[in-house]
Structure formats: structure tokens, C-alpha cells
N, C-alpha and C positions, 0 to 999 in steps of 0.2 A: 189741828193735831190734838190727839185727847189726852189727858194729864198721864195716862196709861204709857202710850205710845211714845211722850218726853222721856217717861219715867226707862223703857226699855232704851233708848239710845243713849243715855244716860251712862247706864252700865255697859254699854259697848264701849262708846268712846274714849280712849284712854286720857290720862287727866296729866299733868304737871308732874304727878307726884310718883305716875309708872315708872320704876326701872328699866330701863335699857339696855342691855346686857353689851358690853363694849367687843367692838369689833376684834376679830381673833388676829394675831399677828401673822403677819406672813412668814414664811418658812424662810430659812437661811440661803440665803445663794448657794450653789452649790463650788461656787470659787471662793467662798469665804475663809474656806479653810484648807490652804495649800497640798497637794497629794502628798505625802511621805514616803510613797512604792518608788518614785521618784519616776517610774514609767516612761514617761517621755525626755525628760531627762539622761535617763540612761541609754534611750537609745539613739540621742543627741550623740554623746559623749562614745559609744559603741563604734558611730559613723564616721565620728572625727578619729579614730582612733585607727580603725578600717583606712580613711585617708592620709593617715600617716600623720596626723598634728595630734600627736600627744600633749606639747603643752597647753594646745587651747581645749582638749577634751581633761587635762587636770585642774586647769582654771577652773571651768563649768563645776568637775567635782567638788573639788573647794569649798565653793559656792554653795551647791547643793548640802554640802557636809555642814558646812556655816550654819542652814537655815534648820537642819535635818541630824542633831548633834548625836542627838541617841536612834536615830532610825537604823537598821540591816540593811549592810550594802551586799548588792551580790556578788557573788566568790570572783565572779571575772572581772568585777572592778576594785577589787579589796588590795590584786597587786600592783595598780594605777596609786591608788592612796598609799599605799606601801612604801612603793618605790619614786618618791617624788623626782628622781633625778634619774633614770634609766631609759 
């Protein structure tokens, strides 16, 4: 090989001292961070409610409300939370 030809792989081949740019992080789960719409929750609680077990569709709100202290509940569940004993 001719001192030329050393001299060109040379500066191809990266050395010890190349930066590496660090790998990108992966994005967040998408269950990392609980829904607040409450969605399925609510139509949990709708269905129990539909069945006639109010107090286990007030538990679950509870619950919900617990984790969810400043989210909007919607108007048809607002007199469930209202009304804890009705």
C-alpha cells in the first residue's frame, strides 16, 4: 500500500477521539400518564349505574376523583358525586 493510500484511510477511519452522538431516547409510553377524560371510566360507572349498583359505580367515581382532583366531570355524573347517598 503506498504512503498515499495509508495516508487517505487514515482520515476515513474514525479514531478514539470521534464523538458519538448518544442515542435518542425513546418516547414515553403512552400509559405513562393516566387519561384525565376519564373515558372509560365513565362509561364503567354509566354501566354500573344503568345496572342499578350505584354504590359500586360511586366507589369507582371516588377513585377516579381521588386520582383526578381538579379534572371536569361530566354533568351526568356531577349528581352521582353530589348526591353520595341517593
Amino acid at each position: 500500500m503506498s504512503a498515499r493510500a495509508a495516508g487517505a484511510m487514515q482520515e476515513v477511519a474514525p479514531t478514539a477521539a470521534t464523538p458519538v452522538a448518544p442515542a435518542a431516547s425513546p418516547a414515553p409510553a403512552a400509559v405513562a400518564t393516566p387519561p384525565t377524560d376519564g373515558g372509560a371510566t365513565f362509561d364503567q360507572i354509566r354501566r354500573l349505574l344503568a345496572e342499578h349498583r350505584r354504590n359500586t359505580a360511586r366507589a369507582i367515581l371516588k377513585r377516579w376523583r381521588d386520582t383526578h382532583p381538579d379534572a371536569p366531570l361530566p354533568a351526568d355524573l356531577k349528581a352521582l358525586e353530589a348526591n353520595p347517598r341517593d
